[in-house]
N, C-alpha and C positions, 0 to 999 in steps of 0.2 A: 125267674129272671125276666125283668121287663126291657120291651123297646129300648128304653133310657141306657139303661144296663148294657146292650149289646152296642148302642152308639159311642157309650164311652169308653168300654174296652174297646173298639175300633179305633179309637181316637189313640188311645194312651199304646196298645201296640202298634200302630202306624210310627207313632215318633218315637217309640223307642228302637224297629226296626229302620228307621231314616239315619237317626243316629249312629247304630252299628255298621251299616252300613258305610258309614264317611270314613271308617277305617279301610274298606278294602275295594272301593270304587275309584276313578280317575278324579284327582279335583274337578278335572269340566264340568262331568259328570255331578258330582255336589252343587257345583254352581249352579249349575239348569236347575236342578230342582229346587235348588231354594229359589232362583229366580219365577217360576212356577208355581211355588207354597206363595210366594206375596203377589204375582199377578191374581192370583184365583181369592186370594183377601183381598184385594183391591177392587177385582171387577163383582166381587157377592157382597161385598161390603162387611165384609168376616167370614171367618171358617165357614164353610156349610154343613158340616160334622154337628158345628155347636149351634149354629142356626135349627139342624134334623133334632139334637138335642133339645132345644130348648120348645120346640112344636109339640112334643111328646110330653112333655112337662119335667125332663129329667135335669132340668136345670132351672135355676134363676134367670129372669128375664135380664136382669142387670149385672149377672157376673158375665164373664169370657173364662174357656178351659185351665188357663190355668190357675182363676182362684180357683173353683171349683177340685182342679187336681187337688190343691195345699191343702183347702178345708176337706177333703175327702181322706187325703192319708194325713194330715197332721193334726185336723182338728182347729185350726186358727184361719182365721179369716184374713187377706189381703188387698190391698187396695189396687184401683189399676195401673198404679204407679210400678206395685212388686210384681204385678201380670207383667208388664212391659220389660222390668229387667232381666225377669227370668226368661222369655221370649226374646231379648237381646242375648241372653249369656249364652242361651241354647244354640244361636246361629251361629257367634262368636267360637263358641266351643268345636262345633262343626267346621266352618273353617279353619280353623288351627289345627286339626287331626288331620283333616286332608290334605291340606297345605304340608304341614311337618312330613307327612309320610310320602307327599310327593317329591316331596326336597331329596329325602332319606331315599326312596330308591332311583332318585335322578329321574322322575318320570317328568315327561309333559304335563301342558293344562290339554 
């Protein structure tokens, strides 16, 4: 198993446990941290997961994680157009779990 290999299993269960996650944390809570996942792409100027990635050679200089995810489990290559929506649906999705399940047990933000 190389460097590459352990950055992006670090990657891929980071956002799947952030994910699960947004079921059973407060929405505030979801908010900060996505507010926090885009300060820290903003202020690195992308991930630094895929930044460590890509110094190791375990990625394309010119993709972002998730073509890389798509061509890794699907085999087909994306543009950054389909990076960007699926990094949209992902937020979107996340707030609508937290949001619906803080409606549903009457919690705060």
């Amino acid at each position: 198993m190389s460097g590459s290999d352990i950055v992006f299993g670090i990657h891929v269960i980071l956002l799947i446990v952030l994910i699960v996650l947004s079921f059973y944390v407060p929405l505030g809570l979801v908010i900060l941290v996505i507010l926090l996942h885009r300060m820290h792409l903003w202020y690195f100027d992308g991930c630094i997961l895929t930044k460590a990635d890509k110094n190791i050679g375990g990625m394309d200089k010119d993709s972002d994680f998730f073509q890389e995810i798509a061509y890794t489990f699907t085999g087909k290559e994306i543009g950054e157009r389909g990076s960007h929506i699926i990094d949209m649906f992902i937020l979107g999705f996340v707030l609508v779990v937290a949001l619906s399940i803080a409606m549903i047990k009457g919690r705060r933000i």
